[in-house]
C-alpha positions as a Python dict, from the first residue, in 0.01 Angstrom:
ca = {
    (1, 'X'): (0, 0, 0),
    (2, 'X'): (297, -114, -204),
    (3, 'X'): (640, -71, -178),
    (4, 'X'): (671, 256, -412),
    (5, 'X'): (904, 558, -287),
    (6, 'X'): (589, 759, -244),
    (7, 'X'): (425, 478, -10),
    (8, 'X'): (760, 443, 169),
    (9, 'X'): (764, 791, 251),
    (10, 'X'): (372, 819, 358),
    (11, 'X'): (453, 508, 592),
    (12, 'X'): (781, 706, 752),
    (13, 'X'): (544, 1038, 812),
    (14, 'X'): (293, 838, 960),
    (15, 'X'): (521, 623, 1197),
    (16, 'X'): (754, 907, 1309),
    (17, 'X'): (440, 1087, 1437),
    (18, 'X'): (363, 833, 1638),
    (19, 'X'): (756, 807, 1767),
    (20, 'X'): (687, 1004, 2055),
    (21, 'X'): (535, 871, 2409),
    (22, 'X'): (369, 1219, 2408),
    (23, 'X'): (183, 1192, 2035),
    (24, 'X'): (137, 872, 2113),
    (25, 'X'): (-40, 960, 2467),
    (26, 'X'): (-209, 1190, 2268),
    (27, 'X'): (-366, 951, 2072),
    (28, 'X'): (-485, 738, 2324),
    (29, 'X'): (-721, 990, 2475),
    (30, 'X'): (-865, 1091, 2155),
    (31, 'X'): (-914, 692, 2118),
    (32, 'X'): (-1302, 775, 2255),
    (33, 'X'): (-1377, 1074, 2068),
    (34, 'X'): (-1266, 1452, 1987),
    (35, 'X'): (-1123, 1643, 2307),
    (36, 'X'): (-1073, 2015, 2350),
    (37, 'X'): (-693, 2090, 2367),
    (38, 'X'): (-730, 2233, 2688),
    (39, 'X'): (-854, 1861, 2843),
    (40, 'X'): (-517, 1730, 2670),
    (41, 'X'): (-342, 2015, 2816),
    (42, 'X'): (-513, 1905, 3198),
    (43, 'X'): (-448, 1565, 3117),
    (44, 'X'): (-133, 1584, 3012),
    (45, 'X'): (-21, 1835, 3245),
    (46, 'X'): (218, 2005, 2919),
    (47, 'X'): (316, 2337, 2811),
    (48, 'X'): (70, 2490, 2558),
    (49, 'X'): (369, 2529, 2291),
    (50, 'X'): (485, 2171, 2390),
    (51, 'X'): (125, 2034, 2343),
    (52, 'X'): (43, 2275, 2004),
    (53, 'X'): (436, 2137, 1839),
    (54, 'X'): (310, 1775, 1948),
    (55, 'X'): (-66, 1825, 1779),
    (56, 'X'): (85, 1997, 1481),
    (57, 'X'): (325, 1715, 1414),
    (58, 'X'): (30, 1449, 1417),
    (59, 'X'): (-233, 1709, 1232),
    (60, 'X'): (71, 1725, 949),
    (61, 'X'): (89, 1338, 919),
    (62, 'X'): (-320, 1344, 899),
    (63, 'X'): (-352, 1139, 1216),
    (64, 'X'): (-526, 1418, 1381),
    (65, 'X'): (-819, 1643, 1248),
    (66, 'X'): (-929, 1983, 1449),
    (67, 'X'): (-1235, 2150, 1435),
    (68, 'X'): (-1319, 2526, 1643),
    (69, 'X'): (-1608, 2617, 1836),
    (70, 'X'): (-1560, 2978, 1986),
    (71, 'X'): (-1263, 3007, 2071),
    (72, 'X'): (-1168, 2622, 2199),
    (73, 'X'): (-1044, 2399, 1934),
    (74, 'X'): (-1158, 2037, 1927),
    (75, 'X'): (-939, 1736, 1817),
    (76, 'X'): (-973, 1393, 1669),
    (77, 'X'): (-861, 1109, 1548),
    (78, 'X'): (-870, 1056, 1165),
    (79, 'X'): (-994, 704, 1080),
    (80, 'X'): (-886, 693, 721),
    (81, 'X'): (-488, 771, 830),
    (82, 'X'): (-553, 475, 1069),
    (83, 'X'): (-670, 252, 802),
    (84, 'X'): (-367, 400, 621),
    (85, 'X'): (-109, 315, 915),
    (86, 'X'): (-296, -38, 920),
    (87, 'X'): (-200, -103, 517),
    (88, 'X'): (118, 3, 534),
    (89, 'X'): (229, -241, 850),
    (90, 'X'): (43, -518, 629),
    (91, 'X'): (318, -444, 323),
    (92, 'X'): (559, -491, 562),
    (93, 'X'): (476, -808, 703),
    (94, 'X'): (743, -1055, 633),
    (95, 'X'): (704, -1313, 382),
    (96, 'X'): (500, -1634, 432),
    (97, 'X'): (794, -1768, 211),
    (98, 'X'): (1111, -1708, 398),
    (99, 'X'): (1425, -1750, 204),
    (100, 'X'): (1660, -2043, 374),
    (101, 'X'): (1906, -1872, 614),
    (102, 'X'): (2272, -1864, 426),
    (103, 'X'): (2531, -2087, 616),
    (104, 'X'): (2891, -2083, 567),
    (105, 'X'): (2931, -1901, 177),
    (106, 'X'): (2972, -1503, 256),
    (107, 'X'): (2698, -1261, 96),
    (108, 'X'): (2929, -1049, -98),
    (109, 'X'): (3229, -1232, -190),
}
C-alpha cells in the first residue's frame, strides 16, 4: 500500500473501525473463529442495537464477514482486511533514513 489518496482513505476506514474498545473487543473473540451474535451479545453483555451499530461499522470497513444459518447469524474475521490493515501500518513505518533534527534556523521563515 502506497501513499495514494485512495490508500489513505482505505487505511482511515480500516483504523477508525478498530477506534472503539467495543469493535475492538469484538474482534478479539472472533480471533478463534466465527461466533453467533448472540455469544457476542452474552459475552459482551450489550444492547442488541449497540452490538448490531458496532458489527455494522466493522462489516462496512470489511474487517468482519457474516454468514446466516436459520435464523442466527454467524460472524468472522476477514483475513484479507487484516493483511490489508498489516500493509498499510508497513507504509507508515518511519523512515530507516531519518532526516537530521533542525536546530536553531525556523521552518518557515
Amino acid at each position: 500500500m502506497t501513499a495514494t489518496a485512495p490508500n489513505i482513505r482505505r487505511a482511515a476506514e480500516l483504523f477508525h473501525a478498530l477506534s472503539d474498545e467495543t469493535r475492538v473487543s469484538i474482534v478479539e473473540m472472533l480471533q478463534n473463529g466465527e461466533r453467533c451474535v448472540c455469544e457476542l451479545q452474552n459475552a459482551l453483555d450489550a444492547a442488541q442495537s449497540r452490538l448490531s451499530f458496532h458489527l455494522k461499522v466493522l462489516k462496512d470497513a470489511g474487517l468482519v464477514i457474516d454468514r446466516k444459518d436459520g435464523r442466527w447469524v454467524y460472524y468472522a474475521l476477514n483475513a484479507d482486511a487484516f493483511a490489508e490493515m498489516q500493509e498499510a501500518l508497513g507504509a507508515l513505518k518511519p523512515s530507516r533514513r531519518a532526516m537530521p533534527v533542525r536546530r536553531g534556523a525556523a521552518c518557515c521563515d
